[in-house]
Each structure stands twice: as C-alpha cells, then as structure tokens.
C-alpha positions in Angstrom: 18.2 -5.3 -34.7 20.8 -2.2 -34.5 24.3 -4.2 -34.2 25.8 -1.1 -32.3 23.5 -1.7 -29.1 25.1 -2.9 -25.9 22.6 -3.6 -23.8 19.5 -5.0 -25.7 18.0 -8.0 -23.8 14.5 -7.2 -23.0 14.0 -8.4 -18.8 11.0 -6.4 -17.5 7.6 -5.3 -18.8 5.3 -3.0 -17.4 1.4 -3.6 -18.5 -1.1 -1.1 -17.9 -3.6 -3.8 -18.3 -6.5 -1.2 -17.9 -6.9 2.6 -17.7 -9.9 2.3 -15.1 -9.5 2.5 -11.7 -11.0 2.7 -8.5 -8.9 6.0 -7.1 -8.5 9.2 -8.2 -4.9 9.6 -7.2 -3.1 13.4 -7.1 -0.4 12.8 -9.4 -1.9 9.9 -11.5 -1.6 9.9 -15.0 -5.3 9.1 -16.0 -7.6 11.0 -13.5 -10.4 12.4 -14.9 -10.0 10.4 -18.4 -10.0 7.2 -17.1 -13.1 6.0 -17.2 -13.9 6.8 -20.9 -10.6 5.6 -21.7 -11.2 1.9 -20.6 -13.3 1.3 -23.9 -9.6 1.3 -25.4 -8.1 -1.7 -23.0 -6.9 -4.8 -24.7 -9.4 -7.7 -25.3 -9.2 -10.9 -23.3 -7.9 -12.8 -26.6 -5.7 -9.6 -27.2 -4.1 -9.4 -24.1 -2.9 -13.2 -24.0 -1.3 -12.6 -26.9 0.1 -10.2 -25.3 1.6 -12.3 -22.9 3.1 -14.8 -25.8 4.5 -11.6 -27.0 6.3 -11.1 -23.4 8.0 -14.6 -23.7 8.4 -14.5 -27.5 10.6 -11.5 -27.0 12.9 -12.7 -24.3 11.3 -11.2 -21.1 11.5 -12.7 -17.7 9.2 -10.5 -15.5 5.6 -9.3 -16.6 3.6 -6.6 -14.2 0.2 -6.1 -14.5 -0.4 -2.8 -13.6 -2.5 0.0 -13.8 -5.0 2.0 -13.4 -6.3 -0.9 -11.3 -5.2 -3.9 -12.7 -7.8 -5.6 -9.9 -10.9 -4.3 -11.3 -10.3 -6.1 -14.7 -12.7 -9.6 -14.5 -10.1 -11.6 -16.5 -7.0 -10.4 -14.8 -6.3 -13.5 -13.1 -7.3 -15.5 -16.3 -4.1 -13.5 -18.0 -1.7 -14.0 -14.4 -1.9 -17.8 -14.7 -1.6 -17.4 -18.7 1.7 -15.9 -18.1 2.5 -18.1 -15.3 1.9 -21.4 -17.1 4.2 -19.9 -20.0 7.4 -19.8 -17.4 7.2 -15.6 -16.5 7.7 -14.5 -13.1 4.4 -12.5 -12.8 4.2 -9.6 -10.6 1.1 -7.3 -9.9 0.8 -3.4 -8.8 -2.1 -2.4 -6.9 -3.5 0.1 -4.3 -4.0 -2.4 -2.1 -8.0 -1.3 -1.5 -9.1 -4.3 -3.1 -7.2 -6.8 -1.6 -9.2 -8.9 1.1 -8.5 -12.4 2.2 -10.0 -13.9 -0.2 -8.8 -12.2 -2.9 -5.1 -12.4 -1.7 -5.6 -16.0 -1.8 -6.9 -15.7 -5.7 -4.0 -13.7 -6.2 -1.4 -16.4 -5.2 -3.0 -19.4 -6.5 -3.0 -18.0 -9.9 0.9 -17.5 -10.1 1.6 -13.7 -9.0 5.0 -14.1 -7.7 4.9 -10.8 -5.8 2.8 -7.5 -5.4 3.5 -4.3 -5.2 1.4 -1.9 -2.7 1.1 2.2 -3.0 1.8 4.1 -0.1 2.0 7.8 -0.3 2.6 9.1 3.4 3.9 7.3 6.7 0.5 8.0 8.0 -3.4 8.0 7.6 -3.7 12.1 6.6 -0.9 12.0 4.0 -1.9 9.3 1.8 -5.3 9.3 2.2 -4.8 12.5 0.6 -3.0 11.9 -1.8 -5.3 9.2 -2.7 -8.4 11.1 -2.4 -10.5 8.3 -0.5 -10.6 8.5 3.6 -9.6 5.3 4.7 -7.6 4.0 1.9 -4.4 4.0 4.1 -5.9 1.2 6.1 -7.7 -0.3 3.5 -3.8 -0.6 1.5 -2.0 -1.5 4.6 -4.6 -4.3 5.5 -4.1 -5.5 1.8 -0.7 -5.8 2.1 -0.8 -8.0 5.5 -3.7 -10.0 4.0 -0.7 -10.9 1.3 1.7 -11.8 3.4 -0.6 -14.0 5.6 -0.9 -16.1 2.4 2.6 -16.5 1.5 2.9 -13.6 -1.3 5.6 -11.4 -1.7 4.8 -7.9 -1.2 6.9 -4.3 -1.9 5.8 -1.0 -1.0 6.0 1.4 -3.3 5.8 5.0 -2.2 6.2 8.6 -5.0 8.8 10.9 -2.8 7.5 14.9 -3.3 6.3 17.5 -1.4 3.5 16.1 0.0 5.6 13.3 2.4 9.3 15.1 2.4 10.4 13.9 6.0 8.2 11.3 5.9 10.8 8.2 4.5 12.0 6.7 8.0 7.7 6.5 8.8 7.5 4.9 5.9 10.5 2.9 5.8 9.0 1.5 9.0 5.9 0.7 7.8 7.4 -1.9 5.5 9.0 -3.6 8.0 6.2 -3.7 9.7 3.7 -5.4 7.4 6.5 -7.8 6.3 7.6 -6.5 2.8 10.5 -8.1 1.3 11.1 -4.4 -0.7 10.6 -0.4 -0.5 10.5 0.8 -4.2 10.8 5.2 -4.0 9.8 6.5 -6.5 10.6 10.3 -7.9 8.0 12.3 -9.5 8.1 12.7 -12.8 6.1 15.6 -14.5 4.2 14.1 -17.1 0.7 13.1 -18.0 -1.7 14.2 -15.4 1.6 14.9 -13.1 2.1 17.9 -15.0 -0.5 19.8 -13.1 1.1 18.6 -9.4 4.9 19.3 -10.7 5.1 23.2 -9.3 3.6 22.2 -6.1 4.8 18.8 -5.9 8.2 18.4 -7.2 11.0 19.0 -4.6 14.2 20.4 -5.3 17.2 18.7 -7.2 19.4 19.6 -3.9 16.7 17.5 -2.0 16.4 15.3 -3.6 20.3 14.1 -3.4 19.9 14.9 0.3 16.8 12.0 0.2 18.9 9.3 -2.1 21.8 10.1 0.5 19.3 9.1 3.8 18.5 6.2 1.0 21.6 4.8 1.1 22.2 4.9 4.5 19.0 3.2 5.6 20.4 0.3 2.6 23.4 -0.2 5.0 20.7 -1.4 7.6 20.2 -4.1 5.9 16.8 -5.3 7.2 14.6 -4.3 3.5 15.7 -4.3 -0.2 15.0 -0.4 -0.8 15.5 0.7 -4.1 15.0 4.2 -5.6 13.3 4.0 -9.3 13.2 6.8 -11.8 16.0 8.1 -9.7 18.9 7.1 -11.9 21.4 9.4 -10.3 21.2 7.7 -7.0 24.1 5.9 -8.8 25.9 8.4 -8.7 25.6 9.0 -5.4 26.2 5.5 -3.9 29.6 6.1 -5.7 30.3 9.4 -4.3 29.5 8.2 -0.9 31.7 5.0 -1.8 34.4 6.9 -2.7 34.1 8.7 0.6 34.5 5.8 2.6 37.5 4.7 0.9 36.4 1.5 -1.3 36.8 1.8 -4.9 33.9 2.0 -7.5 33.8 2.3 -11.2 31.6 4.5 -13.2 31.4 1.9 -15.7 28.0 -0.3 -15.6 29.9 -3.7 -13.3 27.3 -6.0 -13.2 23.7 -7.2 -14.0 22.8 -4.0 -16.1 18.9 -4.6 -14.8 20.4 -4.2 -10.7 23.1 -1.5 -11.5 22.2 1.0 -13.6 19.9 4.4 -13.7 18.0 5.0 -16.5 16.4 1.9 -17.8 14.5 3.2 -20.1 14.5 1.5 -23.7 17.2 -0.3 -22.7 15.9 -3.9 -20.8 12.6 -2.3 -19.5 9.9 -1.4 -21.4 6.2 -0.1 -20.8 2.9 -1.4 -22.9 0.2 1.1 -22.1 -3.8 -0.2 -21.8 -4.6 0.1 -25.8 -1.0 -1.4 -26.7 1.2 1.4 -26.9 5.1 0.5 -26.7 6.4 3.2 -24.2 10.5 2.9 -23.0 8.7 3.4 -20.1 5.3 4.3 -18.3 6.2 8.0 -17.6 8.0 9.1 -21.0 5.1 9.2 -24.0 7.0 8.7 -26.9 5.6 6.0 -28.9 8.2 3.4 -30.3 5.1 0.8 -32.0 2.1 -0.9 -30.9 1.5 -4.6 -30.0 -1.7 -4.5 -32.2 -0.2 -4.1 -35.0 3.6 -5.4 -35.2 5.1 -8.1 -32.5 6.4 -6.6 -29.7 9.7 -8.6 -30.3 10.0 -6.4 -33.5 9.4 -3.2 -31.7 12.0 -4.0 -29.0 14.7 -4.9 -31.3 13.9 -2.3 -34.4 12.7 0.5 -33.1 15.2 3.4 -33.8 13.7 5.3 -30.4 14.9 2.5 -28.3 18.3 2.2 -30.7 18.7 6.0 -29.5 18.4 5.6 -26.2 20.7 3.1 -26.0 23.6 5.1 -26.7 24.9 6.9 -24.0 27.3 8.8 -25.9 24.0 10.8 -27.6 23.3 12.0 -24.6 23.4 16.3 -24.7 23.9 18.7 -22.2 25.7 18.0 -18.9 24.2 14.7 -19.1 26.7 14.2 -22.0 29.8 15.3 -19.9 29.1 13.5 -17.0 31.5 11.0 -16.0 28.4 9.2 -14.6 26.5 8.7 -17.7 27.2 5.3 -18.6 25.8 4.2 -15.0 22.9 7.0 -14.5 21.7 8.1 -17.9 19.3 10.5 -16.5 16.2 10.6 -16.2 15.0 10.3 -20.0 11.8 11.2 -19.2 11.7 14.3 -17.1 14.4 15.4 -19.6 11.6 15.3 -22.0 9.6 16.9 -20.3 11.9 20.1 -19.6 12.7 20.2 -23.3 11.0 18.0 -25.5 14.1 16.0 -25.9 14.8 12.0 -24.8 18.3 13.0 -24.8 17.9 15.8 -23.1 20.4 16.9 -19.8 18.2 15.3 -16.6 16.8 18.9 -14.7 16.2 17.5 -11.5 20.0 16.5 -10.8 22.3 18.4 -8.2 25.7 16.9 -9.9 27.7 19.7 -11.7 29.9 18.2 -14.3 32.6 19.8 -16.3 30.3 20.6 -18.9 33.6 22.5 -21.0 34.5 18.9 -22.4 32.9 15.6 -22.9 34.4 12.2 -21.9 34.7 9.7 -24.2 37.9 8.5 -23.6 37.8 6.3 -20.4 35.3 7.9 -18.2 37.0 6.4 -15.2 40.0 8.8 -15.6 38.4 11.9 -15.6 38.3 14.4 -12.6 35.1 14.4 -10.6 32.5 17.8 -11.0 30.7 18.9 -7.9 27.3 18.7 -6.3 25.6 21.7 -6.4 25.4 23.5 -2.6 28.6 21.3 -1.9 
C-alpha cells in the first residue's frame, strides 16, 4: 500500500458483468464489438469470486452493469451472492427488459436499487439515441414496474448535443415515475464515444451554464440530482456559494465519496467484463486484472491508482487550480485530449492563474475567472 495516499478506502465498484447487450446505443462503448466480445465475460464460478473480492477489499456498494447486465442467465445468481455477503447491490439497465415479473426477481434477489437510462425528455430523443423505436416507453414502463414493487430506482441520463435544453423534461420525468435520484452524466470521449465527440460534445461554456441550472434545480429539493463525470460542478456549487454569501472551502469537508469531483482511482473503481481493473469505466488504462492478482492487491498497489491520488501531480491549469483538491478534473477526458491521466481537464470553463501553482493553503489564494465571465 503507498503510505503517502490520503484517500484510499475502496467504497464503490462498477462491474461490466457482460459486454453483450440488447441496444446499440450512439455513444456506447461496445457497439458493433459486442457481441463477439461476450466470449470474454467472466465465468459463473469466476465472477462470484469476484464478488468475495468486492468485500475482501473493503467495498460497500457493487453495480452490475453493462452492456446489459439483464441478459446474463446467472445475473441474479451473483445479486444474491453479493447480497448474502453484506454489499449493497445495485444494478444499471436500459430498462427494456424490465417487466413485472422481472422487477419482482430483481428485488427478491437483494438489488438495493436500479439505475434506468434516459437519453431525451421525450420519445424522438432517446429512442434515437438508443436506436430501437419504442425503447423510451419500454425504459420508462421499466422503471414504474420497479417502483410498484418497492425498488429503488435513479435515472440516469448522458447530457450532449443531442438533449441540450432538454434537463427540466427530464428532470420531470423522474419525478414522475417516482425516482429517488437523477444521475447526469457528461460525455466522455472514449471508446466507441470517440466517433460521437465532434458532433456530440457540447461546449466547456455550456456546460458550466447546465451544472449552474443543476444546482439550482438541487435547491428544489424534491430529487437527489447529482452530476457524475462532471467533477468541476464542485467548483461551481462553491462559486455560486460564495455568491450568495455562505462560506465554502476548497478543501474536500466531508465524506470524500459525496463531496468530491474526480473519483477516479481514488474510492471508485471499474472491473470491465474479462476482469480488467479500470479507475473507472471511461478511462482505459489498465491498473491489473482480477484473474490473475486479488483485486484487494490491485487497489492498494497499483502505482496508477497511487498517481492519481495525488492531487499535487496534477499538470496544466488543473495543477494551479485552487479547486483541485475538490474537482480533480476529469482524469479521463484529460486522457483523451493528451494521453495523459494527469493531464489539465479540456472540457472546463474555469481560468485559473496558471503563472503559479498553489501548494501552500489553497484556501488563501485569489480566485481565477470563468471563461465568457
């Protein structure tokens, strides 16, 4: 274990339990591989192993994902494996899949909650998006087929081009089937996404003006919503703090897991369907694999992980940012601009002082500027 790490307590993993699915999303990271690639997924006997690894290494939260973590035949076999061994078990789907009966599956075989993919506040968005005519309804009758049994359920919804002005519809739409939680979700150019980024991503400057509508339909207080793989949205809940007077540290002040950006690496991780070790599901740098070393052993040794757990080794304006203890970046799409986990973040609006770096306390220094401000 490096001794110089701060924040090293493994909380959530991220399981792509299987490469197959039954979409052929836009902006997924499999598309047209997928189906070949399922020959690769973890065994039955492999995968709960996998799920003693979880626990072995200190995790509290496991989510089965995908692909289509549905379409697997022992996928609730593995739920109550990891429910009888004390994690809170959590599932992300499309929703397609989900009738009564299969809701009902779903929560008798300990999945705490379930997250559901909408792409658009209405039919012709996220159908497609999804690339399958009546998948909106399909996802949405999923979702109240879930909550009609007692299950938890989030939305969780990719913010780009193809929905921009869309959030409030969407927003609404949670309410309305009864989620507890609206999870947005930035795009992140990599994988398959790479071929959508041009035409998909939307501008750094809009992007602050969406986490800033973010924030204030948080104050409403009638849905968790959370923005993920957004990191500087930190940044901008203490900008707007500070504009209403209350006082807010730049320092991480509380529950690391709720608080900060970038989780990256640092008490998240991301197994991929062959058992990959990923700091997380959208930045493909390999730190081990579960088949052959203990995840436990990857989490704690791995010098990639060690590396991103020091904020100070951050470079560009990332690295001068007052912020960078609480945002980090966005590790990943900073890899993707330049090849570098440390990289500066290139879809942030924040102009730091980039003429000095802070490392004495990053609470004293004078704030940069958002760009267009």
């Amino acid at each position: 274990m490096n001794p110089s790490a701060r924040h090293d307590q493994l909380r959530v993993v991220f399981w792509e339990t299987t490469a197959g699915c039954n979409l052929r999303c836009i902006h997924c990271r499999r598309i047209d591989v997928a189906d070949t690639m399922m020959c690769d997924d973890l065994s039955t006997a492999e995968c709960l192993d996998l799920v003693d690894q979880v626990r072995e290494a200190g995790a509290g939260i496991l989510v089965l994902s995908g692909g289509e973590p549905l379409i697997r035949p022992d996928i609730f076999e593995i739920a109550r494996h990891g429910a009888d061994a004390g994690l809170i078990m959590a599932l992300a789907t499309n929703g397609v899949l989900v009738t009564p009966e299969l809701a009902a599956r779903i929560r008798d075989n300990g999945i705490a909650r379930v997250s559901v993919s909408l792409d658009g506040g209405n039919a012709e968005t996220h159908d497609k998006f999804r690339a399958l005519p009546g998948s909106f309804e399909s996802a949405l009758a999923g979702l109240r087929n879930l909550r009609d049994v007692g299950v938890a359920t989030q939305i969780n919804t990719t913010l780009a081009r193809h929905n921009d002005g869309q959030l409030r519809a969407i927003y609404d739409l949670a309410l309305s089937v009864g989620a507890i939680a609206l999870h947005t979700f930035m795009l992140v150019p990599v994988g398959c996404g790479v071929q959508i980024a041009e035409s998909g991503v939307l501008s750094a400057t809009r992007y602050d003006e969406i986490l800033n509508e973010i924030y204030d339909l948080s104050h409403e207080k009638k849905i968790e919503i959370r923005p993920t793989c957004s990191p500087h949205y930190q940044r901008v809940q203490r900008e707007r703090a500070r504009g209403e007077g209350r006082h807010v540290s730049v320092e991480v002040d509380g529950p690391i897991v709720m608080t900060k950006g970038c989780l990256a690496g640092q008490t998240i991780c991301f197994v991929s369907h062959k058992g990959e070790v990923f700091p997380c599901g959208y930045l493909p740098v390999e730190a081990g694999n579960v088949r052959r070393q203990r995840l436990a052993t990857i989490w704690h040794d791995s010098q990639l992980f060690a590396t991103l757990r020091q904020p100070e080794g951050l470079d560009g304006k990332c690295g001068a940012c007052e912020f960078r203890r609480v945002c980090m970046g966005c590790r990943a799409r900073a890899y993707y601009d330049r090849g570098d986990v440390m990289g500066a973040e290139p879809f942030c609006a924040y102009e730091p002082d980039v003429g000095a770096r802070h490392d004495s306390d990053p609470r004293l220094v004078p704030l940069g500027r958002t760009r267009g401000a």
